[in-house]
N, C-alpha and C positions, 0 to 999 in steps of 0.2 A: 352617175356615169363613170366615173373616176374609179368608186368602190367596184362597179360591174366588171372593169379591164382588169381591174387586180387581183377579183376573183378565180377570173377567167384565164388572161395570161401569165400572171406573177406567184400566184399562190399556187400553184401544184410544182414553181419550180423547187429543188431544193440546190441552194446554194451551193455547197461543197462539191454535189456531183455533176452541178452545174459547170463549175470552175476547171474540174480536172477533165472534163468531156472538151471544154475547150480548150484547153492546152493540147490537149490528145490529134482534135480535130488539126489546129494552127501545125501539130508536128506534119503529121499527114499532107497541107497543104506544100509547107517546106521542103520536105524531103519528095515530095511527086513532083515539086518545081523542079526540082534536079534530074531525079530518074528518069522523068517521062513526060514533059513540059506539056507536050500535045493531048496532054487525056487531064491536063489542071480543069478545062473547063465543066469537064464532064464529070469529075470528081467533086464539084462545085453543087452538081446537079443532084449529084448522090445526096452530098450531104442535106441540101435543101430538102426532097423528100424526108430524108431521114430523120431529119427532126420536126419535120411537119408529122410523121408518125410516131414518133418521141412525143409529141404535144397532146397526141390528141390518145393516148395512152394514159398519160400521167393524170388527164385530169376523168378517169373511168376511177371508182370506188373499189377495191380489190373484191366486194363483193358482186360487182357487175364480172367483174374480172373471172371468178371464180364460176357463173353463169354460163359462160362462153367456152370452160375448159375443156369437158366433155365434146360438145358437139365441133369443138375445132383440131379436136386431136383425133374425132371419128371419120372428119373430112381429110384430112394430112393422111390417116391410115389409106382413106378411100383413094385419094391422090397416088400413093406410093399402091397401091395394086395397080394403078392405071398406068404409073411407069411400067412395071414388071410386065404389062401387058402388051401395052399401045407405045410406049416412051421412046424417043426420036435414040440413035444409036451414036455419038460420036466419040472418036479416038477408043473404040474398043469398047465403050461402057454405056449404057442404059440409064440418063439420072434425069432426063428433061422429060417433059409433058407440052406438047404441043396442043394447043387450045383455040388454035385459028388465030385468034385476035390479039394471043399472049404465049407468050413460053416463057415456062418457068419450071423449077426445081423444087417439087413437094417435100424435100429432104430438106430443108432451111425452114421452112416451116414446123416443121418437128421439132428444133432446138427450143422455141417458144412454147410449141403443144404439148411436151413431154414432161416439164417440170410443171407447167401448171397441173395437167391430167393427173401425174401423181401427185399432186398438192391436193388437189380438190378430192381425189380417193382417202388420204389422210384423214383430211377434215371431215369428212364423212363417218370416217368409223373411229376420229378420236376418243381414246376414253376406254376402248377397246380390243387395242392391238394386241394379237396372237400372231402364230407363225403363219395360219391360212391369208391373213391380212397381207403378208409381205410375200408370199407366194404367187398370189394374185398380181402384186404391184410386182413381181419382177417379170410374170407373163405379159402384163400392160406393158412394159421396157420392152424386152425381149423382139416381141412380133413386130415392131417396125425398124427397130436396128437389124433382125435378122432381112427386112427385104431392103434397107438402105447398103447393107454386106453385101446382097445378092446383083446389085447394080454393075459393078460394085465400086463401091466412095466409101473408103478406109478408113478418111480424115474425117467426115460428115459422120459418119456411123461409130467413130471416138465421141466426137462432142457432145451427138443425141444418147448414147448410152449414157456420159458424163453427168449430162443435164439432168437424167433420170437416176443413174444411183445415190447422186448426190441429193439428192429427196428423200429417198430409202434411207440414207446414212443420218439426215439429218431428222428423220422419223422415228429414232432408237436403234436399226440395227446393231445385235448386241456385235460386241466386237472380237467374240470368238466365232461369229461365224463369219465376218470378215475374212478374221485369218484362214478358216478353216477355205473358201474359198480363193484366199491367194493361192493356198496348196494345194488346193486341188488345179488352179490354170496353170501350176507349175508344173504338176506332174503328169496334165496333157500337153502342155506344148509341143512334144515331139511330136505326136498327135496331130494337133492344131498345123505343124508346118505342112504336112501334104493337103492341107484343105486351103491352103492360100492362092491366089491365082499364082503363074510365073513372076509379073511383074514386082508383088508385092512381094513373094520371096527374094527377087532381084534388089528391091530396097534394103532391106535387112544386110542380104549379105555385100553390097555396098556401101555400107556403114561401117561396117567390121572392115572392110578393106578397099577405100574410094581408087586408090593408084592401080588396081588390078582392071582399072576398064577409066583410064585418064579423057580419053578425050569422048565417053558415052554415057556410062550411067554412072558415074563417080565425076562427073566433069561440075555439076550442079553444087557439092558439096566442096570439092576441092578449090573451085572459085569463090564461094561465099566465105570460106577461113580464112582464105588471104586475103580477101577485102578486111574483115574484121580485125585479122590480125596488124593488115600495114597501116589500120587504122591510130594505134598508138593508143596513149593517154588524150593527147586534144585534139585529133582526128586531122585530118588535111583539109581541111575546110571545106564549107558549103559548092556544090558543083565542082569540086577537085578531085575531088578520088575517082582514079581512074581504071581501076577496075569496074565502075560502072558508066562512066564517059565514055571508053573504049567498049563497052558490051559486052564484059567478059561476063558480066553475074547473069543468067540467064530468070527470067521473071522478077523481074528487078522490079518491077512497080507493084507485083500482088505478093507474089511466098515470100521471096526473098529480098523485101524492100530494105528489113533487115540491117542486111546485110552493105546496103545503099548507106542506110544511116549510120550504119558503125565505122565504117571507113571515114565518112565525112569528118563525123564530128568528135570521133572516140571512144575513150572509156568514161571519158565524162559524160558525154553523151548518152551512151548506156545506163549509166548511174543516175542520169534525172530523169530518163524514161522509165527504167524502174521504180522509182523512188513514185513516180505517178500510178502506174499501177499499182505500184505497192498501196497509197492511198483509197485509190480506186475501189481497190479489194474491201478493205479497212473499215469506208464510209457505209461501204455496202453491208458487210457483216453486221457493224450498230444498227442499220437498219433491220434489219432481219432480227438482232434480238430485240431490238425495243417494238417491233411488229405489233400489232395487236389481238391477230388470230392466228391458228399453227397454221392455217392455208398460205398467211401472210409471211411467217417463218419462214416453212419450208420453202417458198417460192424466192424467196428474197435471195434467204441462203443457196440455191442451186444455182438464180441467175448470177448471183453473183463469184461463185466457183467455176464457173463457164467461163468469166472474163479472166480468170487463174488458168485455163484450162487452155485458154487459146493461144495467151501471152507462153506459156510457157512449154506447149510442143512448138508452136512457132519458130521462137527461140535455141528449142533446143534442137528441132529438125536444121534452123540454117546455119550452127554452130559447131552440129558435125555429132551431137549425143546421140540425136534419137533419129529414126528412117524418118526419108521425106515421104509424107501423108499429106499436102496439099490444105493445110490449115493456113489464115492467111493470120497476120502480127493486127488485135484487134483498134479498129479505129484508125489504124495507121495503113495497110494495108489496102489499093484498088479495088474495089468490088460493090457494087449497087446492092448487091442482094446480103453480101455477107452486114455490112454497113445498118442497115434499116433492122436487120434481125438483132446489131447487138444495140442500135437506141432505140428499141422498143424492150428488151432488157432493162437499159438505162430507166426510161416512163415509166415501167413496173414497178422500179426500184424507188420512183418518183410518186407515185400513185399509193403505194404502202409506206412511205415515208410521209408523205403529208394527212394522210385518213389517221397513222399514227398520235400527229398531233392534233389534230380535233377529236380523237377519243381520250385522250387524256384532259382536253379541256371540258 
């Protein structure tokens, strides 16, 4: 009996990422007691799904894992046609799918489809990659970022593209053709800016200049630097800071929670949230190379470059570097849907770290 629970609940967990998820989560409870006390419960809710889907992840075999790639990344394709087609229309953009009984967002499901689909395309033709292999794997990328653009969801259509090069990258792409396409996105962008909708032009050039539109479309940025800034070294304490008591940071509980916690607690504060993702990252990568199959690699390695990926436009949208693109700060940020997508990353990372060591045993 004893051996059957251990099997079953204790042994797919792996310690380390066990530890830092919860510290992650404990932030998240803290700082949404402050920003937004009346959505704690529900945040409660999130998390409990989310690692009842965490669990039930970690303990599938990456080769069940790899079974399901295909046919969940043909479904997510078939989903985002049915946006583009049928998809409910709010605030200007096209990204839900109405299903009677559920609405959901087939674009979140892509960040999990897209690394594994090119993982499982990998391991399929390992042993004999050429350039038709990664031409293919950039058309598999390509066609569902081009209809998560066409929504359009800027920040969604970052992460899935991310999720997916970062497969490709971690598949050999030589690194002269790396370069050779930075240079060439460099020498379309002038290009690229008349194909942006307005808004998203609007982002860009309120980045470059937040004071030239104070109280509209620079108002989001111009408040979150001064929270962070009057934040300090030791922050102003838990529920103090008042740029977010007062309601000056606008999405203080999702984008810009941030921005909540940097005020609060500091640059200390900052410093050991970092220092956990920095971890986060870290445990993830040894997983990935002590992996046991390249499907296992490549998969390891991209979800866990997504968690680099979120932490750091996040970051860098509510600090005033990069346009706000609508990515939320991972684990710590409001969001049911975004939440269960990154601990089900988490259980991948769990599920190829534990199959790990029973193949070395």
């Amino acid at each position: 009996m004893i051996r059957t629970l251990w099997l079953k609940f204790v042994a797919p967990i792996d310690g380390p990422l066990a530890a830092i998820l919860g510290l992650l989560l404990l932030t998240a409870l803290g700082t949404m007691a402050s920003a937004s006390p009346a959505r704690l419960t529900t945040l409660l809710t999130h998390m409990a799904i989310a690692l009842v889907a965490l669990h039930v992840i970690a303990q599938q075999p990456p080769q069940r894992l790899m079974r399901f790639a295909l046919p969940l990344y043909l479904f997510g394709l078939l989903l985002l046609v049915g946006v583009a087609l049928f998809g409910d229309i709010s605030k200007g953009a096209r990204r839900w799918l109405d299903l009677g009984f559920i609405r959901i967002q087939p674009s979140e499901l892509m960040k999990i489809a897209m690394p594994m689909m090119l993982a499982w395309y990998f391991q399929r033709h390992e042993g004999m990659l050429r350039w038709r292999e990664y031409a293919v794997a950039t058309l598999i990328l390509l066609v569902p970022v081009g209809l998560i653009v066409r929504q359009p969801d800027l920040g969604t259509s970052i992460l899935v593209f991310a999720s997916g090069f970062f497969v490709i990258f971690f598949a050999g792409l030589p690194w002269k053709v790396m370069f050779g396409l930075a240079a060439a996105a460099g020498a379309a962008a002038p290009f690229a800016w008349h194909l942006l909708h307005d808004y998203q032009r609007q982002r860009i050039l309120t980045l470059l200049d937040p004071e030239k539109d104070p109280l509209g479309k620079g108002f989001h940025i111009i408040q979150s630097t001064i929270a962070i800034g009057s934040g300090g070294i030791l922050g102003k304490g838990w529920g103090q800071g008042t740029q977010a008591q007062l309601e000056f940071i606008p999405e203080r509980h999702t984008d810009f929670i941030f921005a909540v916690f940097s005020e609060e607690l500091g640059l200390l504060g900052n410093f050991a949230l970092l220092v956990l993702y920095a971890l986060l990252i870290g445990r993830g990568l040894i997983i990935a190379a002590q992996a046991a199959t390249l499907f296992s690699r490549l998969l390891a390695g991209a979800v866990t470059l997504i968690f680099f990926t979120y932490a750091f436009v996040n970051m860098g949208m509510v600090s005033g570097i990069l346009p706000v693109v609508g990515v939320p700060l991972p684990f710590v940020s409001y969001g049911g849907t975004a939440l269960v997508t990154l601990c089900l990353g988490i259980g991948i990372l769990m599920s190829i770290s534990k199959n790990r060591m029973l193949v070395q045993k």
